[in-house]
mmCIF file of the N, C-alpha and C atoms, coordinates in Angstrom:
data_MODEL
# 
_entry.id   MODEL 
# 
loop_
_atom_site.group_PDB 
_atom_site.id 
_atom_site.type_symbol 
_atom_site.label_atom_id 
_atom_site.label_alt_id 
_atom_site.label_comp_id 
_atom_site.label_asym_id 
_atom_site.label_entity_id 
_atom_site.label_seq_id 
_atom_site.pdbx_PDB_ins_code 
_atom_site.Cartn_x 
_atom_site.Cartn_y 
_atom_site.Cartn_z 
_atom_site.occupancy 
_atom_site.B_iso_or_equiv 
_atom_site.pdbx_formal_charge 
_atom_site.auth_seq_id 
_atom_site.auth_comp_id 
_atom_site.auth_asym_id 
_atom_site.auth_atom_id 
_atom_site.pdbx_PDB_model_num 
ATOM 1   N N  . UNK A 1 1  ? 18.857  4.836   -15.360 1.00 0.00 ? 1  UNK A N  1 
ATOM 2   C CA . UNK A 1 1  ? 18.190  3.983   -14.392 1.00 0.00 ? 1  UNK A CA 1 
ATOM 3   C C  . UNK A 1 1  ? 16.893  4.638   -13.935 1.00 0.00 ? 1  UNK A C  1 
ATOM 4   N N  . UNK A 1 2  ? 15.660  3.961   -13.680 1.00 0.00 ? 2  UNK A N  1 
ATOM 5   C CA . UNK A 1 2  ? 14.669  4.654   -13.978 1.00 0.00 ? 2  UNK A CA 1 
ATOM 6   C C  . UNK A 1 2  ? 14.246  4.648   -11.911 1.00 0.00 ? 2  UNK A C  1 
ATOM 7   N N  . UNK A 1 3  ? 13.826  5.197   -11.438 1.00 0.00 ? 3  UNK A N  1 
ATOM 8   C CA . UNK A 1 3  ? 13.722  5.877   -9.806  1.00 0.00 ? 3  UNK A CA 1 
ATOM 9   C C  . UNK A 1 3  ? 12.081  5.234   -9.598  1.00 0.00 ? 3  UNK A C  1 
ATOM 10  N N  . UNK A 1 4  ? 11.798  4.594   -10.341 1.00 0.00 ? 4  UNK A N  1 
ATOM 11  C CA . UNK A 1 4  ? 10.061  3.684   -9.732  1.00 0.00 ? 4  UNK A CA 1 
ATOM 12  C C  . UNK A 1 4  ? 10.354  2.608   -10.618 1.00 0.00 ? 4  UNK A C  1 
ATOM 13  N N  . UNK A 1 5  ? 8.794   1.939   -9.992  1.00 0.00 ? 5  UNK A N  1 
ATOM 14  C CA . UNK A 1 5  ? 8.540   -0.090  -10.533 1.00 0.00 ? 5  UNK A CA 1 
ATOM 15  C C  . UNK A 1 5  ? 7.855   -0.131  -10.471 1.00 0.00 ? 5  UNK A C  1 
ATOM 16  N N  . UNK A 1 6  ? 6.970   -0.786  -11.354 1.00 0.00 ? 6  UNK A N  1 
ATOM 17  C CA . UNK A 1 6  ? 5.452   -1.282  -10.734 1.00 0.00 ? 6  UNK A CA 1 
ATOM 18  C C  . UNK A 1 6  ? 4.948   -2.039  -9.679  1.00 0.00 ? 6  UNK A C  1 
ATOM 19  N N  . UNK A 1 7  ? 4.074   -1.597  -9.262  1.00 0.00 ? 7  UNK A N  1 
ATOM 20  C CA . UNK A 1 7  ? 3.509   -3.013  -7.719  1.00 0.00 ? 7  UNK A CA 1 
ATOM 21  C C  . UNK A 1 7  ? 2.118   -3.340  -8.209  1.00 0.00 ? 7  UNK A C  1 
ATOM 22  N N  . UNK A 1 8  ? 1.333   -3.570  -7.884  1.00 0.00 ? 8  UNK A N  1 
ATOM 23  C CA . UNK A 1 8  ? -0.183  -3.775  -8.393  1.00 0.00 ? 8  UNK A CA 1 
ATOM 24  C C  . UNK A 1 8  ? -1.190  -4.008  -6.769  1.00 0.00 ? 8  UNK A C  1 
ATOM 25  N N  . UNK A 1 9  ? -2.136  -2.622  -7.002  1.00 0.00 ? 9  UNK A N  1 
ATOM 26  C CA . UNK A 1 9  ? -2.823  -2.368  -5.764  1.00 0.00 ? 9  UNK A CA 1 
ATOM 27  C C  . UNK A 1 9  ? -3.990  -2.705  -6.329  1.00 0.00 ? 9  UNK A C  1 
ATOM 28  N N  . UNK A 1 10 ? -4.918  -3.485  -5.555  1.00 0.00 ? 10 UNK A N  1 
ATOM 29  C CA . UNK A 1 10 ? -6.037  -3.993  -5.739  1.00 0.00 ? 10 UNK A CA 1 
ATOM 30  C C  . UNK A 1 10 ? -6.068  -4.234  -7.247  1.00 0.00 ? 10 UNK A C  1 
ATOM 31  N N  . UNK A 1 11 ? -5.159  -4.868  -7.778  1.00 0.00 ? 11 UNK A N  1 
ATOM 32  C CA . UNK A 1 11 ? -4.993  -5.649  -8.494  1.00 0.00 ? 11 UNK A CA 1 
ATOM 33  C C  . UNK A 1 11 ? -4.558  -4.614  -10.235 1.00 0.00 ? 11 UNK A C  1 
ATOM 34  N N  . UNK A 1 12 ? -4.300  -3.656  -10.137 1.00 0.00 ? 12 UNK A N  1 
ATOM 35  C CA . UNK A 1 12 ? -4.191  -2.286  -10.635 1.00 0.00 ? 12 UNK A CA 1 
ATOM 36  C C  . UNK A 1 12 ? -2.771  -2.357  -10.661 1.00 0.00 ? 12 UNK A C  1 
ATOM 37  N N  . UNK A 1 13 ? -2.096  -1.602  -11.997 1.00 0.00 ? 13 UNK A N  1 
ATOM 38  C CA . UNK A 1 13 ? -0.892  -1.108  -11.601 1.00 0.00 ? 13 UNK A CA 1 
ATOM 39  C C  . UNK A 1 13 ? -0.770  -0.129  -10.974 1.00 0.00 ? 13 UNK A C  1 
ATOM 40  N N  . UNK A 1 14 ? 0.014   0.375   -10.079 1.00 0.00 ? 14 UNK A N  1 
ATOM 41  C CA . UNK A 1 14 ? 0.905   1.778   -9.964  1.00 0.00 ? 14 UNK A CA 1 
ATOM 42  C C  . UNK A 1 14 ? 2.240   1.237   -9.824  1.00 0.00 ? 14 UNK A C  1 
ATOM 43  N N  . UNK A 1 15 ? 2.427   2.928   -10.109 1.00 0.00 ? 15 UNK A N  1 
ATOM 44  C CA . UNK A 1 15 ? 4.070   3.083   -10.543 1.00 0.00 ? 15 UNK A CA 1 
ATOM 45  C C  . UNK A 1 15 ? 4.489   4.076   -9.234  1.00 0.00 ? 15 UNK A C  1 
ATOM 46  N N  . UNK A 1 16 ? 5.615   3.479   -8.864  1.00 0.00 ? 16 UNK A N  1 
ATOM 47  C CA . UNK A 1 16 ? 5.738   3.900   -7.226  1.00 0.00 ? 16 UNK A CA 1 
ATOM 48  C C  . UNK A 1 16 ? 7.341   4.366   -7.359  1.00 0.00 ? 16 UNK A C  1 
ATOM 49  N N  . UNK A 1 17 ? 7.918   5.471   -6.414  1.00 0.00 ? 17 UNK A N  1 
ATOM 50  C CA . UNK A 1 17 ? 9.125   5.892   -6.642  1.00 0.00 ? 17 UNK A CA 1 
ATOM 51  C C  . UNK A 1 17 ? 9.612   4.388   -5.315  1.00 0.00 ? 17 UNK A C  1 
ATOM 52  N N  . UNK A 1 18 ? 11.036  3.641   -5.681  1.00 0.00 ? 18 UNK A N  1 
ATOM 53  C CA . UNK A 1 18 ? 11.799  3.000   -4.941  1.00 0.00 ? 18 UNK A CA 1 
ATOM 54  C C  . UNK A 1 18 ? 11.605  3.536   -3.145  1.00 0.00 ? 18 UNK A C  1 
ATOM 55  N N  . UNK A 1 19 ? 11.865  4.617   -3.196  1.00 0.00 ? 19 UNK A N  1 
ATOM 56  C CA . UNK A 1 19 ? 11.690  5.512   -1.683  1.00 0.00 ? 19 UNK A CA 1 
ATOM 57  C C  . UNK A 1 19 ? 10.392  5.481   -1.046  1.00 0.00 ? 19 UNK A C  1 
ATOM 58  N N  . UNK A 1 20 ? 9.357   5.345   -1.768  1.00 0.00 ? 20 UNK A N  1 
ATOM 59  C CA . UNK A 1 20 ? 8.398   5.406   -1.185  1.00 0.00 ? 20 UNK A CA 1 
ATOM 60  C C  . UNK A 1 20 ? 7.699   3.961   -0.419  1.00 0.00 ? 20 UNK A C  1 
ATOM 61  N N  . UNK A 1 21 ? 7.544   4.365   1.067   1.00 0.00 ? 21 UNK A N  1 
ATOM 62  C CA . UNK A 1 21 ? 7.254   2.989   1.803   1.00 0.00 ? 21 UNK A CA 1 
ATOM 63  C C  . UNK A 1 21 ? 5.655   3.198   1.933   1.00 0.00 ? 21 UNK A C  1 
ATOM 64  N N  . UNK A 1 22 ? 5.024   1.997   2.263   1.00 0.00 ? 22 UNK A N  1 
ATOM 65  C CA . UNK A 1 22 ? 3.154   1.427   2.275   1.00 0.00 ? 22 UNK A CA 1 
ATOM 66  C C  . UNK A 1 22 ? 2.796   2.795   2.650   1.00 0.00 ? 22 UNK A C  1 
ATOM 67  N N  . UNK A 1 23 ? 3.135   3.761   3.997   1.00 0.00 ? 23 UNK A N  1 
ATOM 68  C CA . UNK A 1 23 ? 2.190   4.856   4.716   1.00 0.00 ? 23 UNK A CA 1 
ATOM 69  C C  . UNK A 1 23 ? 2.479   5.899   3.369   1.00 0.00 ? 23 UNK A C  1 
ATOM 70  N N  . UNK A 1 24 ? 3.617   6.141   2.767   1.00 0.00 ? 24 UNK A N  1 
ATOM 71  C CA . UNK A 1 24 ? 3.657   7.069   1.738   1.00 0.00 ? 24 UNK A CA 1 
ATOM 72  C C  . UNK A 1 24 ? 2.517   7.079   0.251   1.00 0.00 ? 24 UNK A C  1 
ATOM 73  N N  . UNK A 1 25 ? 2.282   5.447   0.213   1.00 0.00 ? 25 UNK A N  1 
ATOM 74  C CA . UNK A 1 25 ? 1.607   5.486   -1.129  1.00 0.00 ? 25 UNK A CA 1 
ATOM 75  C C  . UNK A 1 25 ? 0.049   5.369   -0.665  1.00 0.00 ? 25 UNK A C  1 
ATOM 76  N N  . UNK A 1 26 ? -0.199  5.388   0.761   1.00 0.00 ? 26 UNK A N  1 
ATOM 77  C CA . UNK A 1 26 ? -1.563  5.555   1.229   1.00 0.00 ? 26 UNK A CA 1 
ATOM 78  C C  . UNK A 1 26 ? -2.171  6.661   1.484   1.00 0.00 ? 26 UNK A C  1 
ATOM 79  N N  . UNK A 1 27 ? -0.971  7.736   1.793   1.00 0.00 ? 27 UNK A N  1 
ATOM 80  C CA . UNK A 1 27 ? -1.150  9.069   1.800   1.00 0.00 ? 27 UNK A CA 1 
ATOM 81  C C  . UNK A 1 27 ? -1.450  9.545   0.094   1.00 0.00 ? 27 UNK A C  1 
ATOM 82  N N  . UNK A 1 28 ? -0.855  9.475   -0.690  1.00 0.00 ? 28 UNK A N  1 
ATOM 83  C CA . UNK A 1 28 ? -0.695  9.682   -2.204  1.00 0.00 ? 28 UNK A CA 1 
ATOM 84  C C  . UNK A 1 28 ? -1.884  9.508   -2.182  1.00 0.00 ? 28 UNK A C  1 
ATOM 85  N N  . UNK A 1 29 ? -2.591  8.386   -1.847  1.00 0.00 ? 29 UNK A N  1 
ATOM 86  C CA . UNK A 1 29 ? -3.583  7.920   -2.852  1.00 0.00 ? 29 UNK A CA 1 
ATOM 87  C C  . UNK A 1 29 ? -4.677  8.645   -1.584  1.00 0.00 ? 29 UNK A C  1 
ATOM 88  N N  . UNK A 1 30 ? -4.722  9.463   -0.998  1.00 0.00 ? 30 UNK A N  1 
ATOM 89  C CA . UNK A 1 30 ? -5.957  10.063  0.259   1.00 0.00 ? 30 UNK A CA 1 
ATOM 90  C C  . UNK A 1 30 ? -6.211  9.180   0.973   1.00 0.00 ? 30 UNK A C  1 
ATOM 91  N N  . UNK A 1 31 ? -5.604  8.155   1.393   1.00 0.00 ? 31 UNK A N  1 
ATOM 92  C CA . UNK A 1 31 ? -6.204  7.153   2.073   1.00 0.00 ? 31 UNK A CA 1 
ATOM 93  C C  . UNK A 1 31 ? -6.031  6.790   3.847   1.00 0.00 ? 31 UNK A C  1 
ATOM 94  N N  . UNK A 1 32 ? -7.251  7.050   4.171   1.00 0.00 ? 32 UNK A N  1 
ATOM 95  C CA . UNK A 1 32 ? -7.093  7.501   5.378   1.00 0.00 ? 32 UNK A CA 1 
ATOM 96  C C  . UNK A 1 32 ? -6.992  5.692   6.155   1.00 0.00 ? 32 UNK A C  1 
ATOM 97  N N  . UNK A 1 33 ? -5.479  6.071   7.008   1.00 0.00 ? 33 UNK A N  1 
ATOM 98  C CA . UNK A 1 33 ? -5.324  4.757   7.537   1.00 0.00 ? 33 UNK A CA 1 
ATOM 99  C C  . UNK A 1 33 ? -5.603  4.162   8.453   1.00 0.00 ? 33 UNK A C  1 
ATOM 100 N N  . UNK A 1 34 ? -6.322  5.055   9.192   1.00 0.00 ? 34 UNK A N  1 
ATOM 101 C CA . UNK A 1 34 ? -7.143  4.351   10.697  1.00 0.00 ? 34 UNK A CA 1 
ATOM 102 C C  . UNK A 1 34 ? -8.434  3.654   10.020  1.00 0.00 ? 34 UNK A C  1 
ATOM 103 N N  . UNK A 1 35 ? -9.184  3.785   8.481   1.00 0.00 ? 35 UNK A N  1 
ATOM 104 C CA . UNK A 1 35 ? -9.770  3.103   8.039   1.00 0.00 ? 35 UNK A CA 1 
ATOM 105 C C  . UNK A 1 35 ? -9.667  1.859   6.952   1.00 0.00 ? 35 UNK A C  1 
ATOM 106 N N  . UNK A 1 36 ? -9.042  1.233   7.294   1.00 0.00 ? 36 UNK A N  1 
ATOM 107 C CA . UNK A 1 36 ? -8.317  0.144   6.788   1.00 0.00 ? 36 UNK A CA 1 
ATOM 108 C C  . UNK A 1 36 ? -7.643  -1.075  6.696   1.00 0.00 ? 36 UNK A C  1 
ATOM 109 N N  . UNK A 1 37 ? -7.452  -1.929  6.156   1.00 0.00 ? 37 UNK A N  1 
ATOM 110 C CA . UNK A 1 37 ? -7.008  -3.197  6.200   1.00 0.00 ? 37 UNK A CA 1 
ATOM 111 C C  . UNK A 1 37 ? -6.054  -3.306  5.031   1.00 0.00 ? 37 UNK A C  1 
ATOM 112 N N  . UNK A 1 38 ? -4.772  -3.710  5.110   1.00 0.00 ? 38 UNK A N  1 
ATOM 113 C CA . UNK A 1 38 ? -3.697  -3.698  4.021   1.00 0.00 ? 38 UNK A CA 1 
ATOM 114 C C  . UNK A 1 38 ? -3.092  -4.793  3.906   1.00 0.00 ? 38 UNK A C  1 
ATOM 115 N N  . UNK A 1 39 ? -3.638  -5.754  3.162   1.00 0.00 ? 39 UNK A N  1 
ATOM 116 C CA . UNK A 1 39 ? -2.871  -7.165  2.788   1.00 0.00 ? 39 UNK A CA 1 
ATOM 117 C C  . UNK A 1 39 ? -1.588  -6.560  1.886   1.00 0.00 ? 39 UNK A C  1 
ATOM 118 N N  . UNK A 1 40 ? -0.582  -7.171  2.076   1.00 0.00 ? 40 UNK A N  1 
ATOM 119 C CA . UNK A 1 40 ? 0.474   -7.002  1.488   1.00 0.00 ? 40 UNK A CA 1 
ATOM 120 C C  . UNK A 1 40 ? 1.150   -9.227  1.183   1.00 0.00 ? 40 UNK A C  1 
ATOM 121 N N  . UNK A 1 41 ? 1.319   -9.011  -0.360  1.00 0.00 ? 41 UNK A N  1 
ATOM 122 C CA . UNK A 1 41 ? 1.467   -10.459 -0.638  1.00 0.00 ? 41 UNK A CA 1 
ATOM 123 C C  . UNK A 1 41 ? 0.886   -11.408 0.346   1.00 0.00 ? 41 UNK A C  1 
ATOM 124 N N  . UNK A 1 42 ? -0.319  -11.170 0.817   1.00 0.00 ? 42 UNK A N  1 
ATOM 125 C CA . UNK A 1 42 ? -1.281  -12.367 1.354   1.00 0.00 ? 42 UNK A CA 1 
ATOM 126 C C  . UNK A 1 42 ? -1.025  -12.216 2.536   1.00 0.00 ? 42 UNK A C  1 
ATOM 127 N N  . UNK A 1 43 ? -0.467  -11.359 2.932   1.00 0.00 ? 43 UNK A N  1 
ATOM 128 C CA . UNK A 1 43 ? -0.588  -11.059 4.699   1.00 0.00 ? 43 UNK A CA 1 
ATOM 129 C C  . UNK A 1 43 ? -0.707  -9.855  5.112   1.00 0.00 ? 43 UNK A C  1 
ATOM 130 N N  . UNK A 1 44 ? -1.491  -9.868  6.312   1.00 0.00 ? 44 UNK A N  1 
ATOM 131 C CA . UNK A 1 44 ? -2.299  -8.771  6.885   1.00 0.00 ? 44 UNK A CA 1 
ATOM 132 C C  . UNK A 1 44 ? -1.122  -8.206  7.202   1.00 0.00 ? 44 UNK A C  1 
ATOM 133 N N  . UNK A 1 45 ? -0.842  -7.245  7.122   1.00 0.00 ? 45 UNK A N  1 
ATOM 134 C CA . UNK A 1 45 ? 0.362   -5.539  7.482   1.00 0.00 ? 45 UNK A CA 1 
ATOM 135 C C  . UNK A 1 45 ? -0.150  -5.534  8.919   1.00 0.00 ? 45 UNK A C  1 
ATOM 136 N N  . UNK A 1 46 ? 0.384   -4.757  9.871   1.00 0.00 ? 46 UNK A N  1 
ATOM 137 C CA . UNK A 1 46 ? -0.104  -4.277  11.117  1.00 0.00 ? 46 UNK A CA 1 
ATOM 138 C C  . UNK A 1 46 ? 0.368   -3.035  10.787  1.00 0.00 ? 46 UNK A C  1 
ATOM 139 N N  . UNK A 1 47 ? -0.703  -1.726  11.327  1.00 0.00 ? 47 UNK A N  1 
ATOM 140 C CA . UNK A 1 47 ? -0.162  -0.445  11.066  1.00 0.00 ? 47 UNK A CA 1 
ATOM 141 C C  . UNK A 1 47 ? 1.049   0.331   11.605  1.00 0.00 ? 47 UNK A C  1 
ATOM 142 N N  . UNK A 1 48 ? 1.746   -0.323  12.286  1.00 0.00 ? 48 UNK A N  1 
ATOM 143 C CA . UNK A 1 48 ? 3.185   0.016   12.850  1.00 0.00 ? 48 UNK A CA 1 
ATOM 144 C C  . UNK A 1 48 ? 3.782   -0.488  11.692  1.00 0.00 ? 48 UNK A C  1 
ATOM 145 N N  . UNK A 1 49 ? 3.747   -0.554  10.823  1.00 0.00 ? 49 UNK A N  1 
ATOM 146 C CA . UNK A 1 49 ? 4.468   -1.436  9.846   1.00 0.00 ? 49 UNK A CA 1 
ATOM 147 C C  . UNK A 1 49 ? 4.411   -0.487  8.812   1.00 0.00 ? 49 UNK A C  1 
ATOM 148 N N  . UNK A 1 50 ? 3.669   0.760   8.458   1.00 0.00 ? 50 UNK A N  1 
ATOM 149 C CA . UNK A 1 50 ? 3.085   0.940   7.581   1.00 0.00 ? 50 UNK A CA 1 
ATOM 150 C C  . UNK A 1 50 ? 4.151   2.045   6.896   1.00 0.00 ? 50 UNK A C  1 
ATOM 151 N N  . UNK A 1 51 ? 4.971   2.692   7.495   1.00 0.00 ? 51 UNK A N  1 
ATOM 152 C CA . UNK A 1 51 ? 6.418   3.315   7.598   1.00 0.00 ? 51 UNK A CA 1 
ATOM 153 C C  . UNK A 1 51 ? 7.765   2.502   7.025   1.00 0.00 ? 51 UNK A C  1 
ATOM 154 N N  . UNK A 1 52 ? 7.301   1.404   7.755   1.00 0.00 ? 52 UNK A N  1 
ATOM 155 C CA . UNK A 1 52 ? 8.862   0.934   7.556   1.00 0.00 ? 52 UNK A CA 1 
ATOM 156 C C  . UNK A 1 52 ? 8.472   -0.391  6.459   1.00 0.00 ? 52 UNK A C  1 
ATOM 157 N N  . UNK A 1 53 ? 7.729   -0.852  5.612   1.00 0.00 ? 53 UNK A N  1 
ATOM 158 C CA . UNK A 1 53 ? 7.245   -0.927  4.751   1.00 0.00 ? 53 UNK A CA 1 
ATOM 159 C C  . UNK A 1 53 ? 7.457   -0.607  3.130   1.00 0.00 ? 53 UNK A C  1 
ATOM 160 N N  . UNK A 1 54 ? 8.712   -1.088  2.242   1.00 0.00 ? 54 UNK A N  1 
ATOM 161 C CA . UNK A 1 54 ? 9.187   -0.654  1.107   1.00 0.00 ? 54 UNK A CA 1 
ATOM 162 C C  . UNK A 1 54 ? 8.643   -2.203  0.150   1.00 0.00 ? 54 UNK A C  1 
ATOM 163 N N  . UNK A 1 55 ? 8.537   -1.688  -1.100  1.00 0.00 ? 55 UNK A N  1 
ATOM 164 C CA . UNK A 1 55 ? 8.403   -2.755  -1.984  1.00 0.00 ? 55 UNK A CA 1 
ATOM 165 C C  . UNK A 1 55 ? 9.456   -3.082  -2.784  1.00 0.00 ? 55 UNK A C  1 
ATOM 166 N N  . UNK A 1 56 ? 9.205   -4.163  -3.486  1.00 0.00 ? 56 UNK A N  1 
ATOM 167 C CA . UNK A 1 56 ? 9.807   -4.844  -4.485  1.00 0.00 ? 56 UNK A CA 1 
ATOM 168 C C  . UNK A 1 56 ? 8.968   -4.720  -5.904  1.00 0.00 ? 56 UNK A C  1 
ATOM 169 N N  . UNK A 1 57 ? 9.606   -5.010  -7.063  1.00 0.00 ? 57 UNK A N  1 
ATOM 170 C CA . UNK A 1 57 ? 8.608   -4.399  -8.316  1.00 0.00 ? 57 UNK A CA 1 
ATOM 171 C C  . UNK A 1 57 ? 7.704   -6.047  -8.078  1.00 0.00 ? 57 UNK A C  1 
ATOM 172 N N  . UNK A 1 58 ? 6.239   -5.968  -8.370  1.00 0.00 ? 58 UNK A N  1 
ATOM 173 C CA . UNK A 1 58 ? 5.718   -6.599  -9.230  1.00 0.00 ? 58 UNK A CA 1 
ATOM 174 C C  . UNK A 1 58 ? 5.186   -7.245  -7.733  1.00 0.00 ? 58 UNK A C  1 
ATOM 175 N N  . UNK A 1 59 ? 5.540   -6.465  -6.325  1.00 0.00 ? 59 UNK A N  1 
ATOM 176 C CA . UNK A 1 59 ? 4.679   -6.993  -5.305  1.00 0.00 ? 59 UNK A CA 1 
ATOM 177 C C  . UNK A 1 59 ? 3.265   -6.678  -5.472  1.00 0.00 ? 59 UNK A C  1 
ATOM 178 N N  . UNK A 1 60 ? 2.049   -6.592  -4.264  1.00 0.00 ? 60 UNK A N  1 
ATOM 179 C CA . UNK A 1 60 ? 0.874   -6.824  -4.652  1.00 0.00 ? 60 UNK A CA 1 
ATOM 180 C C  . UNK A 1 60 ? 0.273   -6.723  -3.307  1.00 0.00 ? 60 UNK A C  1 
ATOM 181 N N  . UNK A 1 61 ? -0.169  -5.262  -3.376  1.00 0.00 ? 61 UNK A N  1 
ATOM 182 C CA . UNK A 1 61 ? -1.301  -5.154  -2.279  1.00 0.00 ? 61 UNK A CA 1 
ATOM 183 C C  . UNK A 1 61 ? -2.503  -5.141  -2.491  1.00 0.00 ? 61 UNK A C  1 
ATOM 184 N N  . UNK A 1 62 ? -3.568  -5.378  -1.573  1.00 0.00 ? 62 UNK A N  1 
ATOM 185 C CA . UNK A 1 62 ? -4.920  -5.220  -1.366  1.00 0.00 ? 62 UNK A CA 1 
ATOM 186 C C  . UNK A 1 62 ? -5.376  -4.212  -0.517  1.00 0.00 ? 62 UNK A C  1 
ATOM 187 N N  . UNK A 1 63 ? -6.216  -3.089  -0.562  1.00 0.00 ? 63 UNK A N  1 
ATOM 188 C CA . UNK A 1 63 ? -6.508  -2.334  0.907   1.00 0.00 ? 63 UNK A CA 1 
ATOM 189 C C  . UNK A 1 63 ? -7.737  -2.337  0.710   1.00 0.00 ? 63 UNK A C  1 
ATOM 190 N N  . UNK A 1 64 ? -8.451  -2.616  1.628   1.00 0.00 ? 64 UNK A N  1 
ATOM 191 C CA . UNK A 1 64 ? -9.896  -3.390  2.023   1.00 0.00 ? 64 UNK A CA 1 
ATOM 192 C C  . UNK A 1 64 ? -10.292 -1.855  3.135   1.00 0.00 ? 64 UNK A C  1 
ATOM 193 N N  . UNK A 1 65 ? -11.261 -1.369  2.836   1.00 0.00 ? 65 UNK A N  1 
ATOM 194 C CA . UNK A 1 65 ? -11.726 -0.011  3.433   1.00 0.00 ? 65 UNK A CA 1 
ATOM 195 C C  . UNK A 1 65 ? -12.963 -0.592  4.448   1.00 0.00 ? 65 UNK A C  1 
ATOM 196 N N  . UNK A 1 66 ? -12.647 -0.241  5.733   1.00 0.00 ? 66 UNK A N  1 
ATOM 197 C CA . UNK A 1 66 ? -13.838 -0.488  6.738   1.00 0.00 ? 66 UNK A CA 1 
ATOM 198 C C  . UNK A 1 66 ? -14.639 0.774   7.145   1.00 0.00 ? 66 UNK A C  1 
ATOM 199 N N  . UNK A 1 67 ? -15.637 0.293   6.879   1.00 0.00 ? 67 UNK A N  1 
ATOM 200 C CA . UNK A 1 67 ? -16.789 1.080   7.080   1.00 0.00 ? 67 UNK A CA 1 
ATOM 201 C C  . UNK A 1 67 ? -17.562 1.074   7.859   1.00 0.00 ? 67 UNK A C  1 
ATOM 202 N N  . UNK A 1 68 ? -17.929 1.715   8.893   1.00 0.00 ? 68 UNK A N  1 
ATOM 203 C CA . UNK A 1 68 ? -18.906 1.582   9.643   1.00 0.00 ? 68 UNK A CA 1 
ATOM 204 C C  . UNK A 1 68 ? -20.193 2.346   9.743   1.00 0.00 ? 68 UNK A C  1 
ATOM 205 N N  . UNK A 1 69 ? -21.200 1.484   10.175  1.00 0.00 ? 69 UNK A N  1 
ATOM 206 C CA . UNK A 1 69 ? -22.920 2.373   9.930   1.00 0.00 ? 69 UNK A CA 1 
ATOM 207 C C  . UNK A 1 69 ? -23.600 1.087   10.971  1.00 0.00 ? 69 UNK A C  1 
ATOM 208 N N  . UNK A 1 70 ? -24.663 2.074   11.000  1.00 0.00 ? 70 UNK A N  1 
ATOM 209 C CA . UNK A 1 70 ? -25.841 1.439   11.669  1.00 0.00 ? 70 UNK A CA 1 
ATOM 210 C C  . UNK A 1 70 ? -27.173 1.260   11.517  1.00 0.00 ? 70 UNK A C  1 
# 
């Protein structure tokens, strides 16, 4: 039995271990989460969420990076 599945982030595969919830694969990937926006299957995540947050194979996030300048 194989311990990951695919999900598809910004439209990309990764291959994610079952255990790992949204804040785990944002950390993986350096991604700093006070800068950010995380659609998860077409709805906006709230970052309290971002922990308790596990996938299913073949779900489908977006993370949209905010930037600010002047």
């Amino acid at each position: 039995m194989k311990n990951y599945f695919t999900i598809l982030i910004n439209g990309d595969p990764f291959n994610c271990y079952y255990s790992m919830s949204l804040f785990d694969i944002l950390k993986y990937l350096d991604i700093d989460i006070n800068n950010v926006i995380v659609e998860y299957n077409n709805d906006i995540i709230n970052k309290i969420q971002f922990n308790s947050l596990f996938f299913k194979p073949n779900d489908s996030i977006e993370i949209i990076s905010i930037v600010g300048g002047g």
